[in-house]
C-alpha positions, -999 to 999 in steps of 0.1 A, spaced: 227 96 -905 222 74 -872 219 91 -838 216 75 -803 182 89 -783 172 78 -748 139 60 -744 122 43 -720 135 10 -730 173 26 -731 165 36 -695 164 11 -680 189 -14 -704 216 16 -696 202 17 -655 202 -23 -651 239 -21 -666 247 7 -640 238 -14 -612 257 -41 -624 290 -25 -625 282 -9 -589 280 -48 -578 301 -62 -596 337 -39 -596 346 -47 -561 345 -85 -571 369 -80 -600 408 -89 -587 432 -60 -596 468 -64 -606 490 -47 -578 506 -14 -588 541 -21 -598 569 12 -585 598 23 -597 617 49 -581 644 69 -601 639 42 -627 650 12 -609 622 -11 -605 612 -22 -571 584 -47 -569 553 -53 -582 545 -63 -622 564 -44 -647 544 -29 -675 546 -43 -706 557 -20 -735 529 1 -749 542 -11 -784 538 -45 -774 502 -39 -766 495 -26 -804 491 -49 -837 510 -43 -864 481 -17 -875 475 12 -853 455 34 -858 459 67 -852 431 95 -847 422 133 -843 391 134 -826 366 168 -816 340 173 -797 313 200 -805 277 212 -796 252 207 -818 236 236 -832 211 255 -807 227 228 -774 248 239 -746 282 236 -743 272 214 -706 272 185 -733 306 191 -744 319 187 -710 305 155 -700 315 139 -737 349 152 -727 348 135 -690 334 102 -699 344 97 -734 371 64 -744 379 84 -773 392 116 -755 411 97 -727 432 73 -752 435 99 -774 472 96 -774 468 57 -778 465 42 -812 436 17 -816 444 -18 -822 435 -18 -861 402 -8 -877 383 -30 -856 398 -15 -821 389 21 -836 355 10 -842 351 -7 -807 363 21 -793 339 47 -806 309 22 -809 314 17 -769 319 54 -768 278 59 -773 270 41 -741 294 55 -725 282 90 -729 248 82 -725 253 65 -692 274 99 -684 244 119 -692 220 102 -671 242 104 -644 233 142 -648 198 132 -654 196 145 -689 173 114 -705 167 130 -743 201 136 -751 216 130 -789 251 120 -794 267 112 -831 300 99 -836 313 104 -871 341 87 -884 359 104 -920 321 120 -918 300 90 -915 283 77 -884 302 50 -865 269 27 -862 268 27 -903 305 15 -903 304 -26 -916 328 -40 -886 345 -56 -912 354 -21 -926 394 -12 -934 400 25 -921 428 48 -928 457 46 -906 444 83 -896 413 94 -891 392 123 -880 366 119 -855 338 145 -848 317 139 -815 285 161 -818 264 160 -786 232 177 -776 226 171 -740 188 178 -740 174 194 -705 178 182 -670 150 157 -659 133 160 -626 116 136 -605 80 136 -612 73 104 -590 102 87 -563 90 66 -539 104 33 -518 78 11 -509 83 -7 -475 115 21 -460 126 14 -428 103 27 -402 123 61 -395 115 65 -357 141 34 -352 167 60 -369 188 34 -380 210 47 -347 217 78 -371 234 63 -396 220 61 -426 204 92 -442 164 90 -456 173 84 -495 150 113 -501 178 135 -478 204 125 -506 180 137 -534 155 111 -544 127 132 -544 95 150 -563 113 177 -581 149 173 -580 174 163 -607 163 126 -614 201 116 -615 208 81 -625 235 78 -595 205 90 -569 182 64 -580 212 39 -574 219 56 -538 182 59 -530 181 15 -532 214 13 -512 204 37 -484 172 17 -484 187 -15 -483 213 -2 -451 185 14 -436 170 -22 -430 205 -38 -424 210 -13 -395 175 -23 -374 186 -61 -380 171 -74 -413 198 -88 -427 189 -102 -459 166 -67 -476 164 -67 -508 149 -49 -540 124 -73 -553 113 -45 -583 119 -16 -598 97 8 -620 121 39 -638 102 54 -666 114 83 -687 82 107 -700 103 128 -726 71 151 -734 69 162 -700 106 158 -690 104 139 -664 115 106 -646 91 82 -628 110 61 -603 91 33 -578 118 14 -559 105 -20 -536 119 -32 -510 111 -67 -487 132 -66 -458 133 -104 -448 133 -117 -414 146 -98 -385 178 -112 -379 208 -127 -352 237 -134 -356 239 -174 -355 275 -196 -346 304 -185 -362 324 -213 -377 362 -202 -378 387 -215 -407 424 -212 -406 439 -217 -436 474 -212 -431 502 -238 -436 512 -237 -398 481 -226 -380 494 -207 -348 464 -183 -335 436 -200 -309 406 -204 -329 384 -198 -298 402 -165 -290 399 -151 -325 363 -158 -325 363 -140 -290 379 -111 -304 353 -103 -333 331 -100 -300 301 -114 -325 277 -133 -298 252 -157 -308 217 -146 -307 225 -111 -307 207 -90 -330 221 -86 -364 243 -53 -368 263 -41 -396 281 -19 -376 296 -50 -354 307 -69 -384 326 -41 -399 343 -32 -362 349 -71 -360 370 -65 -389 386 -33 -379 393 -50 -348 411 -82 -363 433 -62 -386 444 -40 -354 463 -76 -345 485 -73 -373 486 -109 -375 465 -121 -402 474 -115 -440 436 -122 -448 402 -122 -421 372 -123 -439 340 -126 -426 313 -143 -446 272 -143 -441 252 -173 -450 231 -169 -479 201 -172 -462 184 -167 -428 171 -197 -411 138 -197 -398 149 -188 -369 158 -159 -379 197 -170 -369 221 -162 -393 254 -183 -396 289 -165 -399 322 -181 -412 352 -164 -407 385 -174 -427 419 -164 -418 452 -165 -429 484 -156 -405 515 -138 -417 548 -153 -411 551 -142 -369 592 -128 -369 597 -95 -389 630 -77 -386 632 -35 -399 657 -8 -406 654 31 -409 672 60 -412 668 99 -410 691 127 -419 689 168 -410 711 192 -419 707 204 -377 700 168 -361 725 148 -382 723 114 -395 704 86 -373 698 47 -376 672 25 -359 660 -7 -365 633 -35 -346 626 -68 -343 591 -80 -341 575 -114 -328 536 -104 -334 520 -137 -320 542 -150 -291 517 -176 -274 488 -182 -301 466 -148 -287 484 -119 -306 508 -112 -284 535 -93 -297 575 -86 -287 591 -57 -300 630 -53 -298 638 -12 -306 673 -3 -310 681 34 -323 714 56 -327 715 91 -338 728 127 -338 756 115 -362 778 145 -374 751 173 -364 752 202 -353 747 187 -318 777 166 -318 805 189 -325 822 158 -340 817 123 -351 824 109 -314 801 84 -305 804 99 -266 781 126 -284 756 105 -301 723 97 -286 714 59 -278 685 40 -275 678 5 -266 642 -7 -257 619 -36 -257 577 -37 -257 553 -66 -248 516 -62 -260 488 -85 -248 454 -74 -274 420 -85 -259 424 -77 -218 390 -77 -203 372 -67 -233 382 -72 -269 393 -32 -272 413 -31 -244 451 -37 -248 481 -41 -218 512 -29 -228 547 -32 -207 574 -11 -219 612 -8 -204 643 14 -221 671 26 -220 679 61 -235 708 81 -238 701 120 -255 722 144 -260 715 177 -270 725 211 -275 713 223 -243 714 194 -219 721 154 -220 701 125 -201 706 90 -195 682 72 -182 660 41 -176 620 44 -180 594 18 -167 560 17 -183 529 -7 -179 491 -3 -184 466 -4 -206 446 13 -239 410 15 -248 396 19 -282 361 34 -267 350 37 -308 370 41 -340 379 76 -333 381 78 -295 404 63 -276 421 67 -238 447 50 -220 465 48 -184 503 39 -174 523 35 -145 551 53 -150 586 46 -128 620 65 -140 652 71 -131 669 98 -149 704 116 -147 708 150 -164 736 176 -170 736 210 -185 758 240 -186 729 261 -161 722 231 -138 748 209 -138 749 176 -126 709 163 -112 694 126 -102 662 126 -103 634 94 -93 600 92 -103 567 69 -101 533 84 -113 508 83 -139 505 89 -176 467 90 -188 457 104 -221 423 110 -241 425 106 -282 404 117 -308 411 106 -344 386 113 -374 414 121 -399 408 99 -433 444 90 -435 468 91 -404 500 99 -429 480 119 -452 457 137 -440 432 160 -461 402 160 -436 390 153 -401 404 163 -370 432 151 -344 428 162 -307 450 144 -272 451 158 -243 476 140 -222 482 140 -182 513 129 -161 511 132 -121 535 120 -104 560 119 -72 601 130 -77 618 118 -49 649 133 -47 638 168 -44 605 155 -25 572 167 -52 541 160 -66 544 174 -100 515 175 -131 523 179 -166 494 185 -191 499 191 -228 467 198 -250 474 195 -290 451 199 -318 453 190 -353 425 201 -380 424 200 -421 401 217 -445 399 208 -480 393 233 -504 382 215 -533 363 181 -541 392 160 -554 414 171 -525 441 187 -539 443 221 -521 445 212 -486 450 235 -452 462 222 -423 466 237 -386 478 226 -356 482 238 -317 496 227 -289 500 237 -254 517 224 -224 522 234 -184 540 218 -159 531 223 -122 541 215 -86 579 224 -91 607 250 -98 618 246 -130 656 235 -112 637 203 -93 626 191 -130 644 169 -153 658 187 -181 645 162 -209 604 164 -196 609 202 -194 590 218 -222 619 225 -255 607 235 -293 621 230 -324 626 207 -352 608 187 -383 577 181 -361 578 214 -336 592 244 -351 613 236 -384 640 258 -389 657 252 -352 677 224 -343 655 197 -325 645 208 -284 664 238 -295 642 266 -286 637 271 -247 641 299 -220 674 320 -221 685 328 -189 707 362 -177 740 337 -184 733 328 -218 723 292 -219 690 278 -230 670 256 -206 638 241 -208 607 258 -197 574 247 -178 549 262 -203 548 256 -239 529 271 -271 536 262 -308 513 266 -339 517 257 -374 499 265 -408 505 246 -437 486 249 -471 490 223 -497 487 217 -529 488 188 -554 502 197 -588 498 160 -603 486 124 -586 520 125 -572 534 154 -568 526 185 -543 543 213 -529 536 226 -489 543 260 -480 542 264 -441 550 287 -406 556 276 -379 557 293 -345 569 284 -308 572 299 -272 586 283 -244 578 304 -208 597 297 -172 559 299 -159 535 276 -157 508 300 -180 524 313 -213 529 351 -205 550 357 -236 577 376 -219 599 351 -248 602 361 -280 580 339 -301 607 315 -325 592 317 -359 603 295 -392 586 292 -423 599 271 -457 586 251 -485 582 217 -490 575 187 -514 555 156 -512 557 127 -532 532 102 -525 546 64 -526 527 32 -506 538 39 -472 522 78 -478 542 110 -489 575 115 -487 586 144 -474 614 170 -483 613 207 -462 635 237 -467 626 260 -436 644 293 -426 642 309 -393 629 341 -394 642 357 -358 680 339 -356 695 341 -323 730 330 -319 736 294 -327 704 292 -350 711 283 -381 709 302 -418 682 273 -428 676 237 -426 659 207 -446 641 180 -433 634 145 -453 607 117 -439 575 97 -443 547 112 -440 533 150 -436 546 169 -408 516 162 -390 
């Protein structure tokens, strides 16, 4: 009877191999994801029959896994985790020879999964029809069914009993805080001597040097020694960091067929100066900063191999542009709002710098609620154009000019108008943000309560953004805060008027893969410096729909006055709850409330009832992020409100 031990030599075979794959996976090409929705196939690769895949002899297997007398049943779980033979259990093995593969790869696999948990002197035995794969000839004919018993014994947990890292970057530099001491992550006298701690002790080594400018660090040796009598796990890591480094010229190659963008600009952009002290950090915004143009299908850039002695360090940069024109369509249906249309047209790199010109044309408010009817006099109209110029002053600062046209009508009110807007954003770091407008309208509303009003303005729109959510459609951590102000000067009824709104957004896993999520999110607005008749009705504060309050028609929760109608108020409140939950990869369910007040003051006194709506949702997650389908029933109805609603988009609510 064979059985597969750890020793010393096995450490480090089954190490070296670990740190291998670590390097090498990213380097591997992968096949793009083919999708199918509702069986119709829509791009991507098909997958070939799983028949196709099998030779004429599969073979077919039951397979068990079991402590070995006296072990723990913490050996059963990781053989179950990490073993070929328990995920393709439901996949016959391409004839004897597959089965045999499969289970012979099977031993390294688990014992690579038990020094990941740092168990060194484990014993695992795979026995086919009762006798030990490694004593199967490979030339062997098996049954076309087999039994397969896995007996594991994951020995006890080593410790460290030495881990040091000769030549760590000296710690009073703090690598600007960004990389943790390896032995903050574990690597350390008397903790679990996990195989993936040694491999994150080298890396936050190595990036530890990176970040104070030494480019090229490297592990020149290695010492990992497993002492079974004593349990333990000797580990002596060196490091030679190289030459302090700059960043040297960088050489800039388009290769696309018809080569539109300035090289000299793009190289501007990546804001990566010559002699400037080698940083990570700026390569990686570089490249954040790059894809923000949306221009490029590809922008990679490259480090020389080596450092001259200099110390300079030469950087290539190779791009490819997509094709400049892109058109789009959309569409959104409610059972409140109706059905709507929009589509764009898109020039992304007018002049050879980036800049892009957006056509936006959108109708909506077909056959809701709203409407009353199908007559387009009732529909809501938009018709706008935007000009963006990246790279003003610095390479995070953008100018943006924006004019539209906008027709919206609404339950309560309908405005036509034409809205001015120019001025620049400023991406301060990833997740903060601001930017500044100058803002000119000219708006004409009408409403049962007000009537007829004209109404001119010029001002200010400034705002403050902070963004740490992992995934803007799909959130499952980080936070999401913007507080936004508008001063400005209406003419016709002679004021100076402020509108601030302050939202916050914040999610909270509840588990490590990220399937039970809960998400919140407040928001609050005031408006000051005028009656609440001098305003225009569409920048008074309204509630209600898929991203407000779902459950109400859209703007369809406001103040009710002594008549009966519904106008807009000058303070606003609104929460929402969700919690979600994953039930496979791609499927999850969201229940949620939501909750809204709209006061005639300028500080929420609550003399309003508070609208509240709560529903059930489902997610499907697709490429462009979840898509979204909400049932939501109001739980206080006043007149008009509907019975229930449904909502269906991209993306979470929020």
């Amino acid at each position: 009877m064979t059985y597969f031990r750890a020793s010393t030599s096995t450490v480090k075979t089954i190490f070296v191999t670990l740190m291998a794959s670590v390097f090498l996976l990213p380097v591997i090409p992968q096949q793009a994801a083919a999708f199918d929705l509702f069986g119709i196939h829509l791009w991507g690769k098909k997958k070939k029959d799983e028949k196709a895949d099998t030779i004429s002899e599969p073979k077919y297997y039951n397979v068990e896994v079991v402590a070995a007398p006296g072990a723990s049943e913490e050996g059963v779980k990781i053989v179950k985790a990490s073993s070929s033979l328990i995920s393709q259990k439901d996949k016959p093995a391409s004839g004897s020879a597959g089965l045999l593969a499969r289970a012979r790869g099977d031993y390294r696999r688990i014992l690579a999964a038990l020094y990941s948990s740092g168990r060194y002197g484990g014993v695992v035995s795979i026995r086919i029809n009762g006798k030990e794969t490694a004593d199967i000839p490979s030339d062997s004919r098996l049954p076309d069914r087999v039994a397969i018993i896995i007996t594991i014994d994951s020995g006890p947990q080593y410790r460290f009993g030495l881990a040091t890292i000769h030549e760590l970057a000296p710690p009073e530099n703090n690598r600007k805080n960004r990389v943790p001491l390896p032995q903050n992550s574990g690597y350390k006298t008397g903790d679990a001597a996990e195989s993936g701690v040694i491999l994150e002790a080298e890396k936050l080594a190595i990036d530890g040097w990176r970040q104070q400018g030494y480019a090229k660090a490297q592990i020149i040796r290695r010492d990992i020694v497993a002492d079974h009598a004593a349990r333990t796990v000797n580990a002596d890591i060196r490091v030679d960091p190289g030459l302090l480094t700059r960043f040297g010229n960088l050489a800039v190659r388009n290769v696309s067929r018809r080569p539109r963008m300035d090289s000299a600009y793009v190289a501007w952009m990546t804001n990566l100066r010559p002699g400037q002290r080698y940083d990570p950090d700026a390569l990686a915004n570089a490249n954040k900063r790059l894809s923000r143009l949306g221009v490029f299908r590809a922008a990679t850039i490259n480090e020389a191999d080596t450092v001259k002695p200099d110390g300079s360090l030469p950087l290539s940069l190779v791009l490819q542009e997509r094709k400049p024109r892109r058109f789009g369509v959309g569409a959104a249906y409610s059972t409140l709002d109706g059905a709507g249309f929009e589509g764009y047209w898109l020039h992304r790199n007018l002049f050879g710098r980036a800049e892009s010109l957006r056509f936006d044309s959108r109708i909506s408010n077909i056959g809701g609620n709203n409407s009353k009817s199908y007559n387009p006099q009732n529909y809501s109209y938009l018709l706008g154009t935007t000009f963006i110029r990246p790279g003003v002053f610095t390479p995070n600062m953008d100018y943006i000019a924006n004019m539209k046209g906008e027709r919206e009508v609404l339950e309560h009110y309908t405005s036509t108008g034409v809205y001015l807007r120019t001025g620049f954003t400023h991406m301060l770091t990833d997740e903060l943000s601001y930017y500044l407008y100058l803002n000119a309208t000219h708006v004409k509303t009408k409403d049962d309560y007000f009537g007829d009003r004209r109404f001119t303005t010029l001002g200010f729109l400034g705002g403050l953004l902070y963004d740490s959510r992992d995934d803007k459609v799909d959130a499952h951590r980080g936070f999401y805060g913007e507080l936004v102000a508008e001063p400005f000067y209406e003419a016709e009824y002679d004021n100076f008027i402020n509108k601030i709104t302050i939202e916050g957004r914040t999610y909270l896993p509840l588990d490590s893969q990220d399937r039970f999520v809960v998400a919140v999110r407040g928001k609050v607005g005031f408006i000051v410096g005028a009656e609440t008749s001098e305003l225009p009705s569409n920048m008074l504060f309204f509630a209600g729909g898929g991203g407000s309050v779902r459950g109400y028609a859209y703007r369809n929760i406001g103040v009710r006055t002594a008549t009966g109608d519904v106008i807009g108020g000058r303070s606003l409140t609104e929460g929402t709850a969700e919690f979600r939950t994953m039930i496979t990869q791609s499927l999850g369910i969201v229940s949620f409330v939501d909750a809204g007040v709209v006061g005639d003051d300028i500080y929420p006194d609550f003399h309003e009832d508070a609208k509240i709506g709560a529903g059930l949702g489902v997610r499907y997650k697709t490429g462009l992020g979840p898509l979204r389908f909400d049932v939501a029933l109001p739980l206080n109805r006043a007149k008009g409100d509907p019975s229930f609603s449904f909502y269906i988009g991209i993306g979470q609510a929020f």
